[in-house]
C-alpha positions as CSV (number, residue, x, y, z in Angstrom):
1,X,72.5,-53.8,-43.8
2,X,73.5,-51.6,-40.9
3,X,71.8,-50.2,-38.4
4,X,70.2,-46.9,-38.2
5,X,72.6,-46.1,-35.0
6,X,75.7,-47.0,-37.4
7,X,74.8,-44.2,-40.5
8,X,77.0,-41.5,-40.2
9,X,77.1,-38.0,-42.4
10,X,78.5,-38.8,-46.0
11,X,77.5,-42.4,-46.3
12,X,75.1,-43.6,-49.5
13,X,72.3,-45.2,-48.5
14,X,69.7,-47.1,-50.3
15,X,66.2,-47.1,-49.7
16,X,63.7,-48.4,-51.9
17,X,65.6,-48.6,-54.8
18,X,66.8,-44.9,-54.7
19,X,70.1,-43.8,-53.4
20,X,70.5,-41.3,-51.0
21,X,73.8,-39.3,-49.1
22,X,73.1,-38.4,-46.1
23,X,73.6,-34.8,-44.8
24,X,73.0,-34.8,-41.3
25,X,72.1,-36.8,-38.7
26,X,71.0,-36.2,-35.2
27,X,70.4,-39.6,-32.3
28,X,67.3,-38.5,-30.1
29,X,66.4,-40.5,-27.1
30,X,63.6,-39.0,-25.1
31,X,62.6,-39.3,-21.9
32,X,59.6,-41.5,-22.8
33,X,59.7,-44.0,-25.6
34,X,62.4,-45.5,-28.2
35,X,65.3,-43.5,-29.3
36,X,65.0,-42.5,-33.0
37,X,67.8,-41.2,-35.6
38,X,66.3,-38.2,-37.2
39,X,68.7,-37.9,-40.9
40,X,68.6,-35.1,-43.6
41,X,69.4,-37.3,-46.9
42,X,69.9,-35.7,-50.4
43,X,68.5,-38.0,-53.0
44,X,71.1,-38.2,-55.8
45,X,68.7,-38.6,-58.8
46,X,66.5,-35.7,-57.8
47,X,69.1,-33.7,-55.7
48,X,65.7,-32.8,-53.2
49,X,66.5,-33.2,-49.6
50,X,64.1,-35.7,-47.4
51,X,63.9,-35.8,-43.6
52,X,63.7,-39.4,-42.6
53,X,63.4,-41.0,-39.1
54,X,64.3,-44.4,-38.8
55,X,63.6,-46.3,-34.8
56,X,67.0,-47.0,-33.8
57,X,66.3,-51.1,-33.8
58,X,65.4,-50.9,-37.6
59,X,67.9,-51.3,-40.4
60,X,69.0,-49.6,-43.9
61,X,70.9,-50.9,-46.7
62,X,74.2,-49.3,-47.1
63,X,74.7,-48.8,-50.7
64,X,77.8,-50.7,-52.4
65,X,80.1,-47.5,-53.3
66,X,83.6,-47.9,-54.3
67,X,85.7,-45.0,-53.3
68,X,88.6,-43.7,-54.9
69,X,90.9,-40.2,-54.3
70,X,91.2,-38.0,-57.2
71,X,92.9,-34.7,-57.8
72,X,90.9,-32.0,-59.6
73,X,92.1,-31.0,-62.8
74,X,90.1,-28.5,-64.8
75,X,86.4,-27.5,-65.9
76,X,85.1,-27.8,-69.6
77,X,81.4,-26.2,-69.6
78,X,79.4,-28.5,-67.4
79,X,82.3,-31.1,-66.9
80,X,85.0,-31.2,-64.7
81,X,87.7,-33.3,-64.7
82,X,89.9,-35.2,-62.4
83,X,92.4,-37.9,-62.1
84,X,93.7,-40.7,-60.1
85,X,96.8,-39.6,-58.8
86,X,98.5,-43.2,-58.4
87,X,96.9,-44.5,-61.5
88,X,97.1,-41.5,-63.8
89,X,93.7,-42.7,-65.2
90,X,90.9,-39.5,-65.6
91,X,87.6,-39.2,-64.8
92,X,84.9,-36.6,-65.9
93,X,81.7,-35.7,-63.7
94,X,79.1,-33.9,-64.2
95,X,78.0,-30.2,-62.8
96,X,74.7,-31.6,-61.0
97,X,77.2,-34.1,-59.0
98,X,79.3,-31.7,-57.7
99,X,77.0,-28.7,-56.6
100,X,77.4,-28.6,-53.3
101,X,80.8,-28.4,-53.1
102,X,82.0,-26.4,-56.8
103,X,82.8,-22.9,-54.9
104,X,85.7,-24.9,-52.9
105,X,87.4,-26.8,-56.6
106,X,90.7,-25.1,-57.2
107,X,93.1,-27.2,-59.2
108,X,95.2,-30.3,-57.3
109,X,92.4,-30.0,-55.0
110,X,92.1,-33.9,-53.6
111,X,88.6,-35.4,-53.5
112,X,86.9,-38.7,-52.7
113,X,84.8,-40.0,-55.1
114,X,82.2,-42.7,-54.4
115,X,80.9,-44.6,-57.3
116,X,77.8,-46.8,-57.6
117,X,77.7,-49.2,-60.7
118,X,80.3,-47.3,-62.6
119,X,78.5,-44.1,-62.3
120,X,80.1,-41.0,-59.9
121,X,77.4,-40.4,-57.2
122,X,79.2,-38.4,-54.7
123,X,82.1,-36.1,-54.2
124,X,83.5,-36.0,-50.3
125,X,86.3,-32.6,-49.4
126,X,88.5,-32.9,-47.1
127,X,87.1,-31.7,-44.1
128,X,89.1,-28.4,-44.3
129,X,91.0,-26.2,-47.2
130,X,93.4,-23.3,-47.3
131,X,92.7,-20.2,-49.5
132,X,94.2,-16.8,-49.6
133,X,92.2,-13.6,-48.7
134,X,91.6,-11.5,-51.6
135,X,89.8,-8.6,-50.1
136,X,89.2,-7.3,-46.6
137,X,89.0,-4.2,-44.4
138,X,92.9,-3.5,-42.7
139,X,94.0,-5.5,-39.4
140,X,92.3,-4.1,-36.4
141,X,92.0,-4.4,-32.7
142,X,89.0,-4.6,-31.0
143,X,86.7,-6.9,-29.2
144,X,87.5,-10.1,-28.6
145,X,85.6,-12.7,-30.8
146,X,84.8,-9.5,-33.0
147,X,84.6,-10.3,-37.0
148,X,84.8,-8.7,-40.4
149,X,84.1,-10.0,-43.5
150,X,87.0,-11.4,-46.1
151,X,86.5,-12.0,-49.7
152,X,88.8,-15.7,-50.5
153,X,90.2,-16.5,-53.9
154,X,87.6,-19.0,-54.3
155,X,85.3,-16.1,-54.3
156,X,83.3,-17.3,-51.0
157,X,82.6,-14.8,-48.4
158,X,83.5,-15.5,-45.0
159,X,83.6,-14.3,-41.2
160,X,87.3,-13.6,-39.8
161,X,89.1,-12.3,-36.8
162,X,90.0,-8.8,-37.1
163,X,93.5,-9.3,-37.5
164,X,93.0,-10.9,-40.5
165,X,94.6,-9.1,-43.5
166,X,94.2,-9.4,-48.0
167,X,97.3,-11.6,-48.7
168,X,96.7,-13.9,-45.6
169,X,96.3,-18.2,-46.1
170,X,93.3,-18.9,-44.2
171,X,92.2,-22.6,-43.0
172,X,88.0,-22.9,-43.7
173,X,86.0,-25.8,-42.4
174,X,84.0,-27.2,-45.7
175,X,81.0,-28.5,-44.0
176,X,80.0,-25.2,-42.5
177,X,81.6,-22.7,-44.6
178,X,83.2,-21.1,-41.7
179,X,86.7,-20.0,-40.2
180,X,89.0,-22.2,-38.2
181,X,92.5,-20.9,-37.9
182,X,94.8,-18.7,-39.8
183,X,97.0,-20.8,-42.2
């Protein structure tokens, strides 16, 4: 049990028998009453998203999870495989488990898998990834903070600077989908 000050984005939590990662959490104290954590949890048998609010006094169950880094391999229809690099030992999961984060899998990409009873429940990225720039308009100058849009190799669209150009690495944050440096 921990409490609800102590859950933090990426953890599996379980409430009422159902397990749940959570997506985002925000602490709000106002200026009247008890500080509450407001979380956005995605619960992993459904894949819907809940809103829960939890007074910061009360307590969750974290879930047991054993984690483990994998590298990713290769896809076979709705399977995708990966293996333990220090073990050698492979593992397959399933589409539905990895949906949120498929448009960033390239092979040798390194994951962290959490498992619950045996079963893969979640797949954590590194919290950013390089990829080349397939497509853009040419360098320009202009405006600072100014941004054009670049086509990646993982077929994701993102914002740039304009002196981006198509054969560029590029560093992108894979929480928000967004930009961070040239790479």
């Amino acid at each position: 049990m921990i409490s609800a000050t102590q859950i933090r984005v990426g953890q599996i939590l379980k409430i009422n028998n159902t397990l749940f990662r959570v997506l985002k959490v925000q602490h709000i104290t106002p200026g009247k009453g008890n500080a509450v954590v407001q979380t956005e949890l995605r619960n992993l048998k459904t894949k819907n998203k809940d809103n829960m609010r939890f007074r910061s006094a009360e307590t969750v169950e974290q879930a047991d999870v054993t984690t483990q880094n994998v590298n990713f391999l290769y896809q076979e229809d709705t399977l995708y495989h990966f293996m333990d690099p220090a073990t050698f030992e492979q593992m397959e999961i399933s589409k539905d488990v990895l949906e949120d984060i498929l448009v960033y899998l390239t092979p040798e990409t390194t994951l962290t898998v959490s498992s619950y009873e045996g079963t893969a429940v979640s797949v954590t990225l590194p919290p950013k990834l390089a990829f080349e720039v397939v497509e853009c308009d040419p360098p320009t100058k202009g405006m600072a903070g100014a941004a054009k849009s670049a086509r990646l190799s993982n077929t994701m669209t993102v914002k740039v600077p304009l002196f981006i150009k198509e054969g560029d690495r590029i560093v992108v944050d894979t929480v928000s989908g967004e930009y961070l440096e040239k790479g």
